[in-house]
C-alpha positions in Angstrom: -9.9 1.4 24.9 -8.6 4.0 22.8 -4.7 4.5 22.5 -3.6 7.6 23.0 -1.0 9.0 20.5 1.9 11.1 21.5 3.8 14.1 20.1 6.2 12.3 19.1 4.2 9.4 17.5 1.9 12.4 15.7 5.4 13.5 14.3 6.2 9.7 13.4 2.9 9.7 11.7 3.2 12.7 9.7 7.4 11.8 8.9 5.5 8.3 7.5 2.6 10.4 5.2 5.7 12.4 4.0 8.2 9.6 3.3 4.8 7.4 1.6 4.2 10.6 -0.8 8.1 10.6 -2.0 8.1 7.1 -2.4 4.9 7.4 -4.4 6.5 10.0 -6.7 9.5 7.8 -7.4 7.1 4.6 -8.5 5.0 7.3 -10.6 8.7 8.1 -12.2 9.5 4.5 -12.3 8.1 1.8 -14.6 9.9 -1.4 -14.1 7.2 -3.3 -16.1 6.7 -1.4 -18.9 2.8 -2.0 -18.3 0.0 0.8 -17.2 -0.8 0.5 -13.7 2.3 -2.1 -13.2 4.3 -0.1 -10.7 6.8 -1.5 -8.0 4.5 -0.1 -4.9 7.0 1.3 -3.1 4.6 3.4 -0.5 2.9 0.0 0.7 6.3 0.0 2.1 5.1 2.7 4.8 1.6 1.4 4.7 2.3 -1.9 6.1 5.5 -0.7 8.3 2.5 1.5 10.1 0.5 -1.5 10.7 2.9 -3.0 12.6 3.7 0.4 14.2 0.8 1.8 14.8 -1.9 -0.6 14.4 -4.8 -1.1 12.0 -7.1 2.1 11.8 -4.4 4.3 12.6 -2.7 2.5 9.4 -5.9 3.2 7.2 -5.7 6.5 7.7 -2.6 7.4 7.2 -2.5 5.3 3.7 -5.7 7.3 2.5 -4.5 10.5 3.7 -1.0 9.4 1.6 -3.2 8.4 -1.5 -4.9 10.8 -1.9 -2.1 13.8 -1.3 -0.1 12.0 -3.4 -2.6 11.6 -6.1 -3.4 15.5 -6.0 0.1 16.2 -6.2 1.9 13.8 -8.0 -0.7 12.3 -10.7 -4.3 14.2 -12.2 -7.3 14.4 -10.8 -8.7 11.1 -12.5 -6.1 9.1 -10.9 -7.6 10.1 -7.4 -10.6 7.4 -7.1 -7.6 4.5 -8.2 -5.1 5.8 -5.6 -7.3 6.4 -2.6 -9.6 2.5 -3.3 -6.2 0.7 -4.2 -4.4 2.2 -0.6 -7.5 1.9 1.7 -8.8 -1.3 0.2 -5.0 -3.3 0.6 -4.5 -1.7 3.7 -7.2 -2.9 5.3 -6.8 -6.5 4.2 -3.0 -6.3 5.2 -4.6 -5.0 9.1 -6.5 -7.9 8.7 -3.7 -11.0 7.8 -1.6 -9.3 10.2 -3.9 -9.5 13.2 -5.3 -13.0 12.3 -2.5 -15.0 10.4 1.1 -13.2 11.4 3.4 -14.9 12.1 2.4 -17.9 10.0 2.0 -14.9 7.2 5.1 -13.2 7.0 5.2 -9.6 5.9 6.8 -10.9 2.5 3.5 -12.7 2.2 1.2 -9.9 3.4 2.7 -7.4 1.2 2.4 -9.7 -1.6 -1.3 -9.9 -0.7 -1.7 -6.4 0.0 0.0 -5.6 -3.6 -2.6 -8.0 -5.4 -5.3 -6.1 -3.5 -4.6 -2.4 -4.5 -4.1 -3.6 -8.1 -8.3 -5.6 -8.0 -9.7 -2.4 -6.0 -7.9 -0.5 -9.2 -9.3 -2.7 -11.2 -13.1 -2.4 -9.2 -12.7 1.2 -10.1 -11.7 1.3 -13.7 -14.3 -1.5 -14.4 -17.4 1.2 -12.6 -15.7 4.3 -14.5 -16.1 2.2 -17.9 -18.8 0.2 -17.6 -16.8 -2.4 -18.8 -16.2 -5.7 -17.2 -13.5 -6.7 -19.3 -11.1 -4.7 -17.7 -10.6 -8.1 -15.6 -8.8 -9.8 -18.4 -6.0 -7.7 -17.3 -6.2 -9.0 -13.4 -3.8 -12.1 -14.8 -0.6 -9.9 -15.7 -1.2 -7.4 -12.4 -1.5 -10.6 -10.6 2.0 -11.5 -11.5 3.5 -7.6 -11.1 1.9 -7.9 -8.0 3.8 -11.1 -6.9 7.3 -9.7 -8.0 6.7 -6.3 -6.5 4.7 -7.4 -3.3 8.1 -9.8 -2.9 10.7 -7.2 -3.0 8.8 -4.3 -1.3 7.7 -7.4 1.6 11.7 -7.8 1.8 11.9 -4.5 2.8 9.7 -4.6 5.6 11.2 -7.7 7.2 14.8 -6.0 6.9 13.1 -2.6 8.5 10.5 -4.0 11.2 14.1 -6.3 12.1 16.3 -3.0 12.5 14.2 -0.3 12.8 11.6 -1.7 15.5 14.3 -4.1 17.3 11.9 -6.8 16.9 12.9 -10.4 18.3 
């Protein structure tokens, strides 16, 4: 059975795309690592807060839909096939630990997955685009950006699903 959505949840949805592209643009400002592609991945912040909102397909949605604005406005054109696969590709494998493993997964530990998923589906992408398979020798230092970052942006979605969604 399909949920139906109301005005006010289509204007939740919309305030989430919105606050996902600003938080995009401050990580494209931001380079805490000092390494290409190493960014603190601040919009999974909204991506997994609408999982637990909204649900699963509803969340893939809105994180493509986020991706790829926020790559068209934000970044070039090239950057458009990395944005969209990273988002859609962590997103769903967040739905997915979140429906089969959560609570035993907390949302520290889902983000952190999440994280080290949009940085491999970046990685899928660059490695097609270059015809190079070597691109993988640089999954070991995204790996551990992904870890610190997936950590502290995880954090933040405990703190908000805690406060914001008066969960028990």
């Amino acid at each position: 059975m399909k949920k139906k959505f109301s005005f006010k949840d289509y204007i939740l949805m919309g305030l989430l795309i919105s606050l996902g592209m600003v938080l995009q643009l401050v990580d494209n400002l931001i380079n805490f690592t000092g390494v290409p592609g190493g960014k603190l991945g601040l919009a999974n912040i909204v991506s997994l807060l609408n999982i637990f909102i909204f649900g699963g397909a509803n969340a893939l949605v809105i994180s493509t839909i986020r991706a790829l604005l926020g790559s068209l406005m934000f970044s070039s054109a090239s950057s458009l096939p990395y944005a969209v696969s990273g988002a859609f590709f962590s997103t769903a494998v967040m739905v997915f630990i979140k429906k089969h493993f959560y609570p035993k997964v907390s949302e520290v530990g889902i983000s952190i997955i999440g994280a080290a998923v949009h940085n491999y589906a970046q990685l899928m992408v660059a490695a097609f685009v270059f015809q190079n398979i070597r691109i993988f020798s640089y999954a070991s230092v995204l790996t551990v950006i992904s870890i610190i970052a997936g950590f502290f942006t995880g954090l933040q979605v405990k703190y908000l699903n805690k406060r914001i969604l008066r969960k028990e």
